[in-house]
C-alpha positions as CSV (number, residue, x, y, z in Angstrom):
1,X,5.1,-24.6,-14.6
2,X,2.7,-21.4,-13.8
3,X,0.7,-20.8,-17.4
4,X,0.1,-17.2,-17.9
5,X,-3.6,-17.5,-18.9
6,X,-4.3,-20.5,-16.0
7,X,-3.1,-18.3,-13.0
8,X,-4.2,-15.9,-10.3
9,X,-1.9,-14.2,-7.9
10,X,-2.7,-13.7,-4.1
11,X,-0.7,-12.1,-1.7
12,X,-1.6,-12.7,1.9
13,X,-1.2,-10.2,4.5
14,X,1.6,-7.9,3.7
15,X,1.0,-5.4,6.1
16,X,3.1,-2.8,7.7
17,X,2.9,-4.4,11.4
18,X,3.7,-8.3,10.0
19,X,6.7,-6.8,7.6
20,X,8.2,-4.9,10.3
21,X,8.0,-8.5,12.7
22,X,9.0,-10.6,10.1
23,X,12.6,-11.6,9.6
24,X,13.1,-11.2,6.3
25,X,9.8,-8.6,5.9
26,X,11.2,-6.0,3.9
27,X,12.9,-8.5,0.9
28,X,9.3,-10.6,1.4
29,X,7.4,-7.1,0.8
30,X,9.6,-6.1,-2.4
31,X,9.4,-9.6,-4.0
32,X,5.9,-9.5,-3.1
33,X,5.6,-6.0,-5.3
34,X,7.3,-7.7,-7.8
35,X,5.0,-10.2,-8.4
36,X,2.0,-7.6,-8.4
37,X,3.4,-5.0,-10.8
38,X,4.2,-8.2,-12.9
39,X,0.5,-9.5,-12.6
40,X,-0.6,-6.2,-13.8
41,X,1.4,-5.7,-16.8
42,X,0.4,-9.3,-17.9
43,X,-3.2,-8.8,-16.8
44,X,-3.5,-11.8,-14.3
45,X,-5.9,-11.2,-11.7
46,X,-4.9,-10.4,-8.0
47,X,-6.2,-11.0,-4.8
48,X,-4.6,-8.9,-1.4
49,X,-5.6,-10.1,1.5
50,X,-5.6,-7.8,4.7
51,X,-5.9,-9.8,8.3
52,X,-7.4,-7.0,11.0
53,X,-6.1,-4.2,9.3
54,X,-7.3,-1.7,12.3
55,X,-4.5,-3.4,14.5
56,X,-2.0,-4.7,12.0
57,X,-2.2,-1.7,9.3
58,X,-2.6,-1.8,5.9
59,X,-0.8,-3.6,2.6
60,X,2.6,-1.9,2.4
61,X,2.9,1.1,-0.1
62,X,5.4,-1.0,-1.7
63,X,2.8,-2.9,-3.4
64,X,0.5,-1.4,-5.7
65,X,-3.3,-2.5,-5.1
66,X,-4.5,0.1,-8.1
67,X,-5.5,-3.4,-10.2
68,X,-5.9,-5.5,-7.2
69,X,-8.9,-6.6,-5.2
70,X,-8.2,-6.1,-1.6
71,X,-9.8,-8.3,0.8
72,X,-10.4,-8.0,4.7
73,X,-10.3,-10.9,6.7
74,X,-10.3,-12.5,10.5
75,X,-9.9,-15.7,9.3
76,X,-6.7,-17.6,8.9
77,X,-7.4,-19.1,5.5
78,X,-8.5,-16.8,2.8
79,X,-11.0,-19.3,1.8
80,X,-12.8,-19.6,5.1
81,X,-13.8,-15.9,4.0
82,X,-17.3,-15.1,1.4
83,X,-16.1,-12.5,-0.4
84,X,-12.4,-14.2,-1.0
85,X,-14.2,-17.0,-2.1
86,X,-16.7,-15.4,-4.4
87,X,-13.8,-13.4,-6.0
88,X,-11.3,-16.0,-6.8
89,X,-14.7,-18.6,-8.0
90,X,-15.3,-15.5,-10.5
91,X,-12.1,-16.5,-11.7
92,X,-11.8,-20.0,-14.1
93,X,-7.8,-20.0,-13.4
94,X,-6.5,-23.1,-11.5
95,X,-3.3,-22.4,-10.8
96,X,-3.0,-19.9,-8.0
97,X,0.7,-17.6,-7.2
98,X,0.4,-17.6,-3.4
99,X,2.8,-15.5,-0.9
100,X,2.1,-13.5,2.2
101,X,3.1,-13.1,6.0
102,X,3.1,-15.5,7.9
103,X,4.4,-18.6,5.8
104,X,3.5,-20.6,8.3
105,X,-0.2,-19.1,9.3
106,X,-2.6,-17.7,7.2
107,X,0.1,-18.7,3.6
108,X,0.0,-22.0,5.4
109,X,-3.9,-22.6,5.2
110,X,-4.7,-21.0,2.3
111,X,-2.5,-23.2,0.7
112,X,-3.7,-26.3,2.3
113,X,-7.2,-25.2,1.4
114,X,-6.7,-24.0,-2.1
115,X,-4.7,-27.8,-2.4
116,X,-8.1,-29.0,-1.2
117,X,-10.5,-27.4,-4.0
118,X,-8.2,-28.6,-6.1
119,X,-5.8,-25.7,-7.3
120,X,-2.6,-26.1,-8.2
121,X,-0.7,-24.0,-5.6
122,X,2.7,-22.0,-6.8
123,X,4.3,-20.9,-3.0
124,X,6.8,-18.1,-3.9
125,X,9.6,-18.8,-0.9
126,X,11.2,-15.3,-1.1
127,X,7.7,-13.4,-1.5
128,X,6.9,-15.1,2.2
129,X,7.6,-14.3,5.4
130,X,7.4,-15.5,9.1
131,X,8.4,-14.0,12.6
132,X,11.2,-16.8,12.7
133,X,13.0,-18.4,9.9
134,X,12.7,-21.7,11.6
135,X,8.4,-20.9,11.4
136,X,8.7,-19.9,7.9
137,X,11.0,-23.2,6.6
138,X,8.5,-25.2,8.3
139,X,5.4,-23.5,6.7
140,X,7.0,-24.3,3.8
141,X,8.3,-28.1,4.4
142,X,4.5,-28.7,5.1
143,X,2.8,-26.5,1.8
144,X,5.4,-29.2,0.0
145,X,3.9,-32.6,1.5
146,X,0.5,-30.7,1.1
147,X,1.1,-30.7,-2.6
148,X,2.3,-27.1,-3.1
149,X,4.9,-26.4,-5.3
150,X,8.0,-24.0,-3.7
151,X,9.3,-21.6,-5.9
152,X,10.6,-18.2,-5.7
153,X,10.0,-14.8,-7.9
154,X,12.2,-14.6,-10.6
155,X,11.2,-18.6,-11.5
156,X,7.6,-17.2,-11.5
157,X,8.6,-14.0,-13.6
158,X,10.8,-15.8,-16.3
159,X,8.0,-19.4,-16.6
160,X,5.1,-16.4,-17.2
161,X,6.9,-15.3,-20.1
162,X,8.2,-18.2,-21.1
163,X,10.6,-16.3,-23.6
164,X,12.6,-13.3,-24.4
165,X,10.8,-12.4,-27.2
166,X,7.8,-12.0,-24.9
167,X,6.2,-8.7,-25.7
168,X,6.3,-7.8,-22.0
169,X,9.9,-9.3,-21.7
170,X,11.7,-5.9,-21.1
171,X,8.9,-4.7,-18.1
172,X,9.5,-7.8,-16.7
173,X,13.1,-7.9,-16.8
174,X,12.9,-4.3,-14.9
175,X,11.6,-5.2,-12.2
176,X,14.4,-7.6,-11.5
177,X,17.0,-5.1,-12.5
């Protein structure tokens, strides 16, 4: 299960052009926002990735990136980027919260080379997105046989606290009101 003090959250790409294109963008984008108002109230780290943001516009308002560090990239995988890399070896965590657009690109190889350095990688199915449904099953079907664990929001929300007599229970259980 995700540990609360073992974790880091990174959203991939959830930008106003790739929501709009995705198929299920919008529920995707609000999941995602979820998990990042979540990740600040229990103080685990996140990471928001942006791919070309001059073309593909900017992190949704949806999501809050007040607490987040925001990344640019060009590169497919996050980690083929220095400064993603830097920030996420600043952190000690091992287990990594991943979603994004699309499942099946830039989620897709992120995950595979997270997998690789040896992260255990958390891929939250209803935070993720793809053009096609058919691209976004098979991103997932292959995060799986890479060794990525599929899960979706509320089973991230409810194994962070662990218990209703979490202090942050109630916030939590807002969000999924």
């Amino acid at each position: 299960m995700v540990n609360i003090d073992e974790c880091i959250l990174i959203v991939i790409d959830i930008q106003e052009k790739l929501v709009k294109a995705s198929y299920m963008g919008p529920q995707a984008a609000n999941n995602a926002s979820k998990l990042v108002q979540a990740a600040s109230i229990l103080s685990i780290p996140t990471i928001i990735t942006e791919q070309y943001p001059k073309g593909l516009g900017h992190t949704v308002k949806e999501i809050s990136t007040n607490d987040s560090t925001v990344i640019e990239k060009s590169a497919f995988s996050a980690m083929l980027e220095t400064k993603f890399t830097k920030e996420i070896k600043k952190s000690t965590k091992r287990q990594v919260i991943l979603c994004g657009i699309e499942t099946h690109i830039c989620v897709l190889q992120t995950a595979a080379d997270l997998i690789k350095k040896g992260y255990e990688v958390f891929v939250v199915n209803d935070a993720s997105s793809s053009r096609r449904e058919h691209e976004h099953q098979s991103g997932l079907a292959l995060m799986k046989q890479y060794g990525a664990k599929i899960t979706c929001c509320e089973i991230v929300l409810f194994e962070l606290l662990r218990s209703s007599k979490h202090r942050y229970f109630k916030p939590i259980q807002m969000l999924i009101k």
